[in-house]
VMD Tcl script that builds the backbone (N, CA, C; Angstrom):
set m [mol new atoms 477]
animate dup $m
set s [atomselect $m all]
$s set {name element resname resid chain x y z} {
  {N N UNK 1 A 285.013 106.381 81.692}
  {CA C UNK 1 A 284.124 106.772 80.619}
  {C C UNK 1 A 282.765 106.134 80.843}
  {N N UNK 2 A 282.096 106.929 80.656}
  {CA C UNK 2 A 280.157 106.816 80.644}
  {C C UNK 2 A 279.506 106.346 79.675}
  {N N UNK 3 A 278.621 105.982 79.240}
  {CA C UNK 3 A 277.541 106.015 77.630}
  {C C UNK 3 A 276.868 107.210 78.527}
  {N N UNK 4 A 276.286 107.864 77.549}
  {CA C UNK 4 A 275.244 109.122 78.088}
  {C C UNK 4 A 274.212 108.953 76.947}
  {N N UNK 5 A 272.762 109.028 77.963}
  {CA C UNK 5 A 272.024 109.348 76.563}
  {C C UNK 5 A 271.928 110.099 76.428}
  {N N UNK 6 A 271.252 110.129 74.911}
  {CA C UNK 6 A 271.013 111.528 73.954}
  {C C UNK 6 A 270.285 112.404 75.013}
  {N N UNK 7 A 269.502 112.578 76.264}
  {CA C UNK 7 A 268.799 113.382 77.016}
  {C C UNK 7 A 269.710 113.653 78.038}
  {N N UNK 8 A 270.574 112.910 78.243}
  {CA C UNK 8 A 271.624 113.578 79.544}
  {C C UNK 8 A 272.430 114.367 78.636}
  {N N UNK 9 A 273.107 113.992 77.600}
  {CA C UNK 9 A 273.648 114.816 76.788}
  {C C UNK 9 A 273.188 115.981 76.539}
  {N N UNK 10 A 271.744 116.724 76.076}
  {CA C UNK 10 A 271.601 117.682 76.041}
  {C C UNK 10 A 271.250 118.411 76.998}
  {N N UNK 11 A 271.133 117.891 78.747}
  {CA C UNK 11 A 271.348 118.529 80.066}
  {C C UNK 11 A 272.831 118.762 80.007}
  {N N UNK 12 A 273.815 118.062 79.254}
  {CA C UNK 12 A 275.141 118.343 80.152}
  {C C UNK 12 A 275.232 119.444 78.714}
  {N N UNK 13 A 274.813 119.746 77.705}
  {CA C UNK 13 A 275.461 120.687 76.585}
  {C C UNK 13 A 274.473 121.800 77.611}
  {N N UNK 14 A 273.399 121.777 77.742}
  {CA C UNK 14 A 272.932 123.194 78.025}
  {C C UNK 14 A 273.187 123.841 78.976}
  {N N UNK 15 A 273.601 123.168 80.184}
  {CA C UNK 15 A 274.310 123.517 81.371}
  {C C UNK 15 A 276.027 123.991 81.029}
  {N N UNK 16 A 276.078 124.103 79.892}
  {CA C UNK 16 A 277.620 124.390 79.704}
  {C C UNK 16 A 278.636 123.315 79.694}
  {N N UNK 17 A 278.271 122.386 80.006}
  {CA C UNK 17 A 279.727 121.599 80.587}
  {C C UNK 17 A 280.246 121.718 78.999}
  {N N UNK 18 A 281.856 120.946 78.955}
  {CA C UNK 18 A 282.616 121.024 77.424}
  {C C UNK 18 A 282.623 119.216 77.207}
  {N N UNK 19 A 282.636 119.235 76.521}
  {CA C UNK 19 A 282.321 117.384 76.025}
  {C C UNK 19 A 283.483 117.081 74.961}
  {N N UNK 20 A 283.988 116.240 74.870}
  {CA C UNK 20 A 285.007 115.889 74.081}
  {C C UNK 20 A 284.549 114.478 73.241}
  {N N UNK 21 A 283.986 114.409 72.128}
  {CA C UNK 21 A 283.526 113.307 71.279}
  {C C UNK 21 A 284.524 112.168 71.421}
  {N N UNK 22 A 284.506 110.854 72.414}
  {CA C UNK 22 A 285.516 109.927 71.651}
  {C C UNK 22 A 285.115 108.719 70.635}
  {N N UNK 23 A 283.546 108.380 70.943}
  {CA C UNK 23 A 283.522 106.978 69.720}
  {C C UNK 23 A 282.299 107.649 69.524}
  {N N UNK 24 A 281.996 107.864 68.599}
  {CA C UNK 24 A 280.473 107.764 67.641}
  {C C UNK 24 A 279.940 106.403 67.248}
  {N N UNK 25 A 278.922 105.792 68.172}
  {CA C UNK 25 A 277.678 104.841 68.039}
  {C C UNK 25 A 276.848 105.508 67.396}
  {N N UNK 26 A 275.264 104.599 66.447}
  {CA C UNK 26 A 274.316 105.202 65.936}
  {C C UNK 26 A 273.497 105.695 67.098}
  {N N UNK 27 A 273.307 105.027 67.988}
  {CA C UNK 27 A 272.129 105.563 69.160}
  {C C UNK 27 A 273.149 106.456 70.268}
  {N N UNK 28 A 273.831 105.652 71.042}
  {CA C UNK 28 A 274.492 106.353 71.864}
  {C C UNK 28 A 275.812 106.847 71.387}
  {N N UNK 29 A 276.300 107.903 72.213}
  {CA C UNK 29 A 277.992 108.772 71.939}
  {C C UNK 29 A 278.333 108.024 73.393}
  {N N UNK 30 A 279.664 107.931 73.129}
  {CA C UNK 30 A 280.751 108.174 74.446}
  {C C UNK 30 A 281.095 109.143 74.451}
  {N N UNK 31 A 281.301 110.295 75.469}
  {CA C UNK 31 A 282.243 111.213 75.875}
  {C C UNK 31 A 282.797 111.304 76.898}
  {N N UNK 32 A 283.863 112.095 76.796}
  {CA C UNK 32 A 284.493 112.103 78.322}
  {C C UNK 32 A 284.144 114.004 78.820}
  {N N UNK 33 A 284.238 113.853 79.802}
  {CA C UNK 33 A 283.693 115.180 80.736}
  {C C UNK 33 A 285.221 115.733 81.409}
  {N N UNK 34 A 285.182 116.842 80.449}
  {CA C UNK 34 A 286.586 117.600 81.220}
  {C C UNK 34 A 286.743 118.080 82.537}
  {N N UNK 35 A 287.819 117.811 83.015}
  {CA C UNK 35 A 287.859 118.284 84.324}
  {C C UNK 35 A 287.907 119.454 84.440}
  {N N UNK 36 A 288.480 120.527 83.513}
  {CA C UNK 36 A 288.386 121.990 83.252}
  {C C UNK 36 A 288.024 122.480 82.225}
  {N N UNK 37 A 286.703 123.796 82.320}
  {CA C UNK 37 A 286.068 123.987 81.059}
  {C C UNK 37 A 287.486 124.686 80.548}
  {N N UNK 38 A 286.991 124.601 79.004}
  {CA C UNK 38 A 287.750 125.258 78.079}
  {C C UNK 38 A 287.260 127.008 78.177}
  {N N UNK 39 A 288.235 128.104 77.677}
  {CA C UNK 39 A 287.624 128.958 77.557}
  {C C UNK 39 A 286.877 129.459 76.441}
  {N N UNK 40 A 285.503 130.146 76.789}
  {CA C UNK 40 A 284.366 130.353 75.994}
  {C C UNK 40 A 285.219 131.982 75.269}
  {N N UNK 41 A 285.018 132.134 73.478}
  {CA C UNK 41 A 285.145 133.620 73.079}
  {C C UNK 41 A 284.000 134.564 74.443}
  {N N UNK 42 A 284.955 135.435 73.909}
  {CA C UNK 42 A 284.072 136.078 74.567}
  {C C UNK 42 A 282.705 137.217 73.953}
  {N N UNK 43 A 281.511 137.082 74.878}
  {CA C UNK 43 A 280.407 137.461 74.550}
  {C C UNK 43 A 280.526 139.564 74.255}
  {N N UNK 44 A 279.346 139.313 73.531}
  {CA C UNK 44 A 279.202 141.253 73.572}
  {C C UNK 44 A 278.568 141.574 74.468}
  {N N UNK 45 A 278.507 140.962 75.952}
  {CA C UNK 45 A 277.662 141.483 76.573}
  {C C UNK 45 A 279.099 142.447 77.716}
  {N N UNK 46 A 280.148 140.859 77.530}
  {CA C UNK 46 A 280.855 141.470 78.505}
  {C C UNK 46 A 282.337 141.906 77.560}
  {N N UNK 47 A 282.404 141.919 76.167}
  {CA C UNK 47 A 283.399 142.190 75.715}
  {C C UNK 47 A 283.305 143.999 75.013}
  {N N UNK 48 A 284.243 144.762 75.236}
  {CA C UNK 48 A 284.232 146.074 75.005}
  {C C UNK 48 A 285.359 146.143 73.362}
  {N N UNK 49 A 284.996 147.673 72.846}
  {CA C UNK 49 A 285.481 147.822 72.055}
  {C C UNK 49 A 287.312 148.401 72.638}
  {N N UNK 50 A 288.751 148.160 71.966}
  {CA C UNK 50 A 289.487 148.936 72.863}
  {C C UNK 50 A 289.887 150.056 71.457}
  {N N UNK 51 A 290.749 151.067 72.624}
  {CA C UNK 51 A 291.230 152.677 71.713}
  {C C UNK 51 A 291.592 151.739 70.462}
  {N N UNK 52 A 292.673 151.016 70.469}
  {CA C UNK 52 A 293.497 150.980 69.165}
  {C C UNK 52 A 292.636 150.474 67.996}
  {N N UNK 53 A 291.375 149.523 68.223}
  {CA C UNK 53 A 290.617 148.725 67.374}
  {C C UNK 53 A 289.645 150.197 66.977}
  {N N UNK 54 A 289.343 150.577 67.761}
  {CA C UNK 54 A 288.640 151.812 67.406}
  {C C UNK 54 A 289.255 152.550 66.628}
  {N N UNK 55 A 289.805 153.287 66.876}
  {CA C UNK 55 A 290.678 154.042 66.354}
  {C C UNK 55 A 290.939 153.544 64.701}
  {N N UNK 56 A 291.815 152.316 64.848}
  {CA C UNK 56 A 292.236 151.313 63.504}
  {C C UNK 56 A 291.025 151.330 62.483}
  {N N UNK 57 A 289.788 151.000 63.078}
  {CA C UNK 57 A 288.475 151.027 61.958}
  {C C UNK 57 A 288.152 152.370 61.883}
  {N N UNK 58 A 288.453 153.662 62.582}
  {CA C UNK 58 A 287.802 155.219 62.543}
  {C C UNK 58 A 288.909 155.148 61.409}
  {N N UNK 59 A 290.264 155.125 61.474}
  {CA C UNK 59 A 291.176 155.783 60.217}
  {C C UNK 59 A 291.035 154.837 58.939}
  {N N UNK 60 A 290.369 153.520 58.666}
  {CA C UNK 60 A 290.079 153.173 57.608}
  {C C UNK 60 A 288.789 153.959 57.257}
  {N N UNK 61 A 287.805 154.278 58.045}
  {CA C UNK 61 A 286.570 154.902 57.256}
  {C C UNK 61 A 286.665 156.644 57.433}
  {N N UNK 62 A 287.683 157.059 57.606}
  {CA C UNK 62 A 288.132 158.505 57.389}
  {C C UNK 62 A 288.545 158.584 55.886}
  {N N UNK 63 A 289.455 157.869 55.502}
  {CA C UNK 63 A 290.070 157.219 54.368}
  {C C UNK 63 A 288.812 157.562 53.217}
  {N N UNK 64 A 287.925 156.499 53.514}
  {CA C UNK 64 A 287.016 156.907 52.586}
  {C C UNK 64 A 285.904 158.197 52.197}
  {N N UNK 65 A 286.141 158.595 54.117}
  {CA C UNK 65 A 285.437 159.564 53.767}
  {C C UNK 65 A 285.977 161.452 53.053}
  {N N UNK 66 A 287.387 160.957 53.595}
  {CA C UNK 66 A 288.053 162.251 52.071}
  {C C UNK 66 A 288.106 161.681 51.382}
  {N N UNK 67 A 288.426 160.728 50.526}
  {CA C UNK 67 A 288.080 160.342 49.459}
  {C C UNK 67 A 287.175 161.099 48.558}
  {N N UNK 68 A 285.747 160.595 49.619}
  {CA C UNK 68 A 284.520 161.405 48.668}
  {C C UNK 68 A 284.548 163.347 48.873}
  {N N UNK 69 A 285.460 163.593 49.983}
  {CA C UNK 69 A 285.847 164.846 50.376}
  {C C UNK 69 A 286.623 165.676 48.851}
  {N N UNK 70 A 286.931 164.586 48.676}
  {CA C UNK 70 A 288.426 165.253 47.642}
  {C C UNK 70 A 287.418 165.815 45.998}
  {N N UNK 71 A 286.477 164.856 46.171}
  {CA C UNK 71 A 285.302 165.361 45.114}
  {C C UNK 71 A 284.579 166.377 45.108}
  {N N UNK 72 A 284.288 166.750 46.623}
  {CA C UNK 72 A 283.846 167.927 46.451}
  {C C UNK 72 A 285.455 169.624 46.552}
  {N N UNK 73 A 285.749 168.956 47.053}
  {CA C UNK 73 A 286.959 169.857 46.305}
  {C C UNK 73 A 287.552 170.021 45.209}
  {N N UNK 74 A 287.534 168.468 44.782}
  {CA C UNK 74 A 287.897 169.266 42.751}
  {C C UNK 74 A 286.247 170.443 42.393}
  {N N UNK 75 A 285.370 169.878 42.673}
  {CA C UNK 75 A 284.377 170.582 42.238}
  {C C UNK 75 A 284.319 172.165 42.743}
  {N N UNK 76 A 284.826 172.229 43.902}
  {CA C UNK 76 A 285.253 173.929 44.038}
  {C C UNK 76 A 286.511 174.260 43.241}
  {N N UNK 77 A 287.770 173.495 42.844}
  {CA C UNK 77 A 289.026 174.306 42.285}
  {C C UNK 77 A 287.737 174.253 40.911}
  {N N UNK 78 A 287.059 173.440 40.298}
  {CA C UNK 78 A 286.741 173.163 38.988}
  {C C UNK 78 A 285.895 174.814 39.137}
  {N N UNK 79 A 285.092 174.966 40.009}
  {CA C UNK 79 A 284.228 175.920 39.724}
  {C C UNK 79 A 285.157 177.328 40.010}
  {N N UNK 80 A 286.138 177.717 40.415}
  {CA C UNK 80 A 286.701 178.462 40.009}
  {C C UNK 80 A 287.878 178.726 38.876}
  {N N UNK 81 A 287.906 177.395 38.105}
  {CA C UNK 81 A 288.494 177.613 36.950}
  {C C UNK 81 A 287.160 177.884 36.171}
  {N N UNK 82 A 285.920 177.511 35.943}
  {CA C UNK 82 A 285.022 178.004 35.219}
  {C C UNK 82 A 284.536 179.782 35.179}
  {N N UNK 83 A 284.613 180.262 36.369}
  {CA C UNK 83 A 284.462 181.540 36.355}
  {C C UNK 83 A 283.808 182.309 37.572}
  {N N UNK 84 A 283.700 183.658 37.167}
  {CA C UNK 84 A 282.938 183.993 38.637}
  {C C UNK 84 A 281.438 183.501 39.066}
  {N N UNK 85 A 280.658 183.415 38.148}
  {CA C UNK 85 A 279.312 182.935 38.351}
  {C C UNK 85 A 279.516 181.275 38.993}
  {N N UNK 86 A 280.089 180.515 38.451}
  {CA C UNK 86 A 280.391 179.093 39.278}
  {C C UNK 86 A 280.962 179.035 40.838}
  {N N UNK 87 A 281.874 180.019 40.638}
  {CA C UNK 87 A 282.494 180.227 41.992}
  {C C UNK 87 A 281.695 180.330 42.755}
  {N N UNK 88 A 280.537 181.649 42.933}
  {CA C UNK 88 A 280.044 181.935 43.379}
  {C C UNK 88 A 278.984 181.419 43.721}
  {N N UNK 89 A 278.116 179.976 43.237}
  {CA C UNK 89 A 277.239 179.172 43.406}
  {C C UNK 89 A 277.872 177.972 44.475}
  {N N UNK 90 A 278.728 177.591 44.366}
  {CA C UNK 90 A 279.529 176.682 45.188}
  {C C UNK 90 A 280.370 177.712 46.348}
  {N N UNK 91 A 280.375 178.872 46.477}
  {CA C UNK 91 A 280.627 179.482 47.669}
  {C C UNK 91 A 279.438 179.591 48.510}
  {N N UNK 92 A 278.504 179.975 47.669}
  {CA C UNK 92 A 277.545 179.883 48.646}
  {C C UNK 92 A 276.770 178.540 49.441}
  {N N UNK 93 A 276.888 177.627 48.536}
  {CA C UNK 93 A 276.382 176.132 48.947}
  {C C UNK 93 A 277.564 175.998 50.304}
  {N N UNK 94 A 279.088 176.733 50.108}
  {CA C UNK 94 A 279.630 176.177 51.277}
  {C C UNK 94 A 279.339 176.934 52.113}
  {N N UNK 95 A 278.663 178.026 52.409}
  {CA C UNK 95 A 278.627 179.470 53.288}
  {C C UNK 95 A 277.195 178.330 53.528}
  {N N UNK 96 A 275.987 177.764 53.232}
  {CA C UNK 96 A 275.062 177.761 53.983}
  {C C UNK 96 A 275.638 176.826 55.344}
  {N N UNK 97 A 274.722 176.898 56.337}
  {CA C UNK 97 A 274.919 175.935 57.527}
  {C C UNK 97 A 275.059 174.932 57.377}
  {N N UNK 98 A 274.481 173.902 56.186}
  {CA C UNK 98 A 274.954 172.476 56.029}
  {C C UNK 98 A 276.033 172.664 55.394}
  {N N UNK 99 A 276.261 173.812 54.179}
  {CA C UNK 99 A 277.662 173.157 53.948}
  {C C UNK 99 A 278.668 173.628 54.769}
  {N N UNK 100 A 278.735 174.638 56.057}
  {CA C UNK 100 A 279.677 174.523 57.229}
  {C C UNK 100 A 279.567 173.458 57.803}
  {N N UNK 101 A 278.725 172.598 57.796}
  {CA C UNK 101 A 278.077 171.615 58.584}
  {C C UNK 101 A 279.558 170.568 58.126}
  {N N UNK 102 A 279.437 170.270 57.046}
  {CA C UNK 102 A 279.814 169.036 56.130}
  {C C UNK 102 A 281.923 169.756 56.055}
  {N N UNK 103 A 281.651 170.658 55.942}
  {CA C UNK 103 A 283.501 171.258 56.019}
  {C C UNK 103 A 283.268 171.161 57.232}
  {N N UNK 104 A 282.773 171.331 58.483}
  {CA C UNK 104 A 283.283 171.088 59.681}
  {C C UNK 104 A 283.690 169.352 59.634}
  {N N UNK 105 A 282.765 168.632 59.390}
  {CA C UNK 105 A 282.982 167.174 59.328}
  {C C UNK 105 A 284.408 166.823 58.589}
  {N N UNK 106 A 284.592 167.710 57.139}
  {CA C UNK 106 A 285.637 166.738 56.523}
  {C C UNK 106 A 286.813 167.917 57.304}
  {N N UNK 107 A 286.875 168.653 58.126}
  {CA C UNK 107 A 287.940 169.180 58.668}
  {C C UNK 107 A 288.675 168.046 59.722}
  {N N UNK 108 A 287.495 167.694 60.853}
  {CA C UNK 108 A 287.680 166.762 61.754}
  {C C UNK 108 A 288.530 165.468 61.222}
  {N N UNK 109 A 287.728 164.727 59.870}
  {CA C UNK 109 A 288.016 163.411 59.850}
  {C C UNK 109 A 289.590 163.505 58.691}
  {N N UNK 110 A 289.867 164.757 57.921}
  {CA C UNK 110 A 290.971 165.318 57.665}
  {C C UNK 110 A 292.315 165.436 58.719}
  {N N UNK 111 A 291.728 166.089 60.114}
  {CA C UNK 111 A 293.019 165.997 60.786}
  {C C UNK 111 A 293.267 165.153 61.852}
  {N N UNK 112 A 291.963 164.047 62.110}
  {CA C UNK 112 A 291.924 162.760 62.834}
  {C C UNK 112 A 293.144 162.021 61.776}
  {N N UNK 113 A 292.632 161.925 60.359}
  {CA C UNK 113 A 293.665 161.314 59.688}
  {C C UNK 113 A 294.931 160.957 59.702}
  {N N UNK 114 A 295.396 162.565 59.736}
  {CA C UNK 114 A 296.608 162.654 59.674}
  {C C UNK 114 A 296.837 162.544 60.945}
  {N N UNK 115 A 296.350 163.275 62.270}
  {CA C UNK 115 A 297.064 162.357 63.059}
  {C C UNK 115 A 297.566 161.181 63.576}
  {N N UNK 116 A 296.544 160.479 63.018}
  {CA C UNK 116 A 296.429 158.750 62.806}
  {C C UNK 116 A 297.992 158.710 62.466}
  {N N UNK 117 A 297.585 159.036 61.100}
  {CA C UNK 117 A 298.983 158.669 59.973}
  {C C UNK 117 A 300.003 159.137 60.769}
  {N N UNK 118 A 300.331 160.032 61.528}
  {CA C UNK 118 A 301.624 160.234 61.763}
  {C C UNK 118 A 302.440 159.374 63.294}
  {N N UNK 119 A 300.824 159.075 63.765}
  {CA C UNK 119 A 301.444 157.786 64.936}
  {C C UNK 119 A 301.339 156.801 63.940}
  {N N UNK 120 A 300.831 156.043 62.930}
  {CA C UNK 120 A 301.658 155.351 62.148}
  {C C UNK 120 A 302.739 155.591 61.723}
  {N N UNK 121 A 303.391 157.086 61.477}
  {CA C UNK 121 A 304.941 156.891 61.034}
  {C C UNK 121 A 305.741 156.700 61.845}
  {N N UNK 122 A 305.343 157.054 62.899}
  {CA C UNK 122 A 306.588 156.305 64.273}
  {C C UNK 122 A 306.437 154.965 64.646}
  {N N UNK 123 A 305.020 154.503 64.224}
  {CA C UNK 123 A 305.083 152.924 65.033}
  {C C UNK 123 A 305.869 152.060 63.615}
  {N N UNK 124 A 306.208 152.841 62.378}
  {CA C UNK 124 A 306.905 152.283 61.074}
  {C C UNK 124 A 308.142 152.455 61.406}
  {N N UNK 125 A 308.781 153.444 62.493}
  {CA C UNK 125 A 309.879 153.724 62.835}
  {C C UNK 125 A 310.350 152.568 64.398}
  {N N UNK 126 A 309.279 151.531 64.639}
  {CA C UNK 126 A 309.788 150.941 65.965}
  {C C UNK 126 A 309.172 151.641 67.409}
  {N N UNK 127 A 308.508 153.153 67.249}
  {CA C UNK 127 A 308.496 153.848 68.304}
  {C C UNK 127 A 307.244 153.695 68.764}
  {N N UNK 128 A 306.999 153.160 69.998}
  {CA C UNK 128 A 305.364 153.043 70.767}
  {C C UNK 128 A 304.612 151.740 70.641}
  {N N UNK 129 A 305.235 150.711 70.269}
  {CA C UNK 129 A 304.860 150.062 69.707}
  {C C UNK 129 A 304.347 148.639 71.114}
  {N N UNK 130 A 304.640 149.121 72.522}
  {CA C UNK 130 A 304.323 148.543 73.630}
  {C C UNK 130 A 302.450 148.848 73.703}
  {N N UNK 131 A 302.548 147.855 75.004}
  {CA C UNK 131 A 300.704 148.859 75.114}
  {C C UNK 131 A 300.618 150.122 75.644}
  {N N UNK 132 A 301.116 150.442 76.339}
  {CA C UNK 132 A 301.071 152.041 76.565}
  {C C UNK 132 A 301.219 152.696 75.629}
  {N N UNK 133 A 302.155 152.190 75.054}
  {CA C UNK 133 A 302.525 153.275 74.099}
  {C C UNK 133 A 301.706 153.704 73.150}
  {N N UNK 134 A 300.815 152.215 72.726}
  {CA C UNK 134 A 299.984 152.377 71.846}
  {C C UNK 134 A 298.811 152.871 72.391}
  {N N UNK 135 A 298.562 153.000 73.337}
  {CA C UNK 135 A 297.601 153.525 74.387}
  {C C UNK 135 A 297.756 155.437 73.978}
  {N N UNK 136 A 298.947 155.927 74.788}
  {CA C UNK 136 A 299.451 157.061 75.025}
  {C C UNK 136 A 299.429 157.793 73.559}
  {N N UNK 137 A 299.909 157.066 72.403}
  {CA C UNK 137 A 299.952 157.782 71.221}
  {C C UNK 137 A 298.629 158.322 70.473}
  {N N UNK 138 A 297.654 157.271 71.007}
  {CA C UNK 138 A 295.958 156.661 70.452}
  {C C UNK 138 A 295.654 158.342 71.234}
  {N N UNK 139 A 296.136 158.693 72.409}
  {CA C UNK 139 A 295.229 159.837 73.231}
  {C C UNK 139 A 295.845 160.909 72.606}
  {N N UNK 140 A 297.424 160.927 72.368}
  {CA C UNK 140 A 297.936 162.456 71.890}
  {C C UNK 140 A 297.305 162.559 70.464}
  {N N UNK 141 A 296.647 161.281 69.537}
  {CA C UNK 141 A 296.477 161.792 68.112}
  {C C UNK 141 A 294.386 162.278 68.417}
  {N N UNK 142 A 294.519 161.770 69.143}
  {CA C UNK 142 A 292.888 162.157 69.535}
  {C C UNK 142 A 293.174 163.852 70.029}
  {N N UNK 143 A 294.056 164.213 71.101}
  {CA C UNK 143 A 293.932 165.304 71.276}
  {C C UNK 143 A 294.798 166.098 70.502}
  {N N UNK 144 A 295.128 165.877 69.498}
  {CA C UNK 144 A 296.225 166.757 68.656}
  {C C UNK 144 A 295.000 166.794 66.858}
  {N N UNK 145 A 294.022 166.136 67.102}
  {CA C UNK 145 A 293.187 166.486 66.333}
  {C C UNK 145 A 292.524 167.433 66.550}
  {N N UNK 146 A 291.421 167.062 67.893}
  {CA C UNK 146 A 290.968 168.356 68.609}
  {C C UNK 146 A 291.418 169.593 68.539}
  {N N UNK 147 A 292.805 169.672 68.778}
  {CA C UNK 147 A 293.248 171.149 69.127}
  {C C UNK 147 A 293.862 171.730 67.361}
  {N N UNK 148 A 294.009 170.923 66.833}
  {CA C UNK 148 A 294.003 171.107 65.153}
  {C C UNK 148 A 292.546 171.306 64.653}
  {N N UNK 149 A 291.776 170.831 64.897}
  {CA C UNK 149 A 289.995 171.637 64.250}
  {C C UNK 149 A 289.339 172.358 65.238}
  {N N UNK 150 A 289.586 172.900 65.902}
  {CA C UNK 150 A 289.546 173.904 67.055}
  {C C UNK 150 A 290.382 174.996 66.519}
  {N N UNK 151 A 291.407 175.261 66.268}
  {CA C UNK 151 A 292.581 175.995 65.546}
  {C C UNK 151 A 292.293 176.469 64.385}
  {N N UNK 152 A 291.494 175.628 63.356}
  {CA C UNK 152 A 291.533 175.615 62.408}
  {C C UNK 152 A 290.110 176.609 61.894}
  {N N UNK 153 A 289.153 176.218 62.879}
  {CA C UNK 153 A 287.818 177.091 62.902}
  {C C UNK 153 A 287.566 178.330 63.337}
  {N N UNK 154 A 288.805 178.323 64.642}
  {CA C UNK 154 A 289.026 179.502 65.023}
  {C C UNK 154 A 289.386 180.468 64.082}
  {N N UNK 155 A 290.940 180.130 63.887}
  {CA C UNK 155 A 291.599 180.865 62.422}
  {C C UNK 155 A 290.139 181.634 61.004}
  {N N UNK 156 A 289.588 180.237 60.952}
  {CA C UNK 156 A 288.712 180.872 59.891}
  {C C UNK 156 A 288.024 181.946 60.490}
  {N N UNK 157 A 287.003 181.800 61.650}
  {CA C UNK 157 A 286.016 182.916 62.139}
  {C C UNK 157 A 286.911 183.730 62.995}
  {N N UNK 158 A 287.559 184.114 63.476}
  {CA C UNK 158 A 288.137 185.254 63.629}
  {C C UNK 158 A 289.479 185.775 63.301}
  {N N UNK 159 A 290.092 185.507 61.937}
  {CA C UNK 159 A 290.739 186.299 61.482}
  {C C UNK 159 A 289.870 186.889 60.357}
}
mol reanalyze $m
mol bondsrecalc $m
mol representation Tube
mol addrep $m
């Protein structure tokens, strides 16, 4: 063990080394100098987002976003319990391009949902629950959305 002064000390903190506090003096510290750094979290420069964390925060803010979805759908059953003139003001708000715009959106984050939800009902059942698996399930609910609002748009514009 060393005394270090307060100026070697802040060469050995800025250079990285890891320092382990053993006696606290008013002027000088003792420390001891590890023979192996500890490991550092890791940075955002070199740390990535992965499928499942993604995914995990996309199906909590899907969540909310039918939520506010489900409002504008009482407001269409509401406007056709009011009559034909209501109906017909809220058909057309959905016929313009933003409001295809906005039903295309809550179609997507509607059947992202549920696909979510339903690789949650198997990983509630024990099933996939390895990394692949959770890998492999993360890609079939991604592409089993796709081909569900693809399907679904189709159906509308050409039948």
């Amino acid at each position: 063990m060393e005394t270090l002064t307060e100026s070697m000390l802040d060469s050995l903190i800025l250079a990285g080394c890891c320092l382990i506090p053993v006696i606290h003096i008013d002027i000088n510290r003792k420390y001891v100098i590890m023979s192996r750094p500890r490991p550092l979290s890791p940075h955002l420069s070199i740390w990535r987002f992965q499928l499942p964390a993604v995914m995990s925060i996309t199906h909590r803010i899907t969540a909310v976003i039918l939520t506010s979805g489900t409002v504008l759908l009482t407001a269409w059953l509401l406007a056709l319990a009011f009559g034909e003139n209501s109906f017909n003001v809220v058909s057309m708000m959905i016929s313009h391009p933003l409001g295809q715009f906005v039903m295309f959106g809550y179609s997507v984050v509607l059947f992202y949902h549920a696909s979510n939800g339903v690789r949650h009902l198997f990983w509630d059942f024990g099933k996939g629950l390895d990394i692949s698996g959770v890998y492999s399930s993360g890609r079939i609910a991604l592409a089993t959305m796709v081909v569900l609002t693809v399907g679904f748009w189709a159906f509308i514009f050409f039948s």
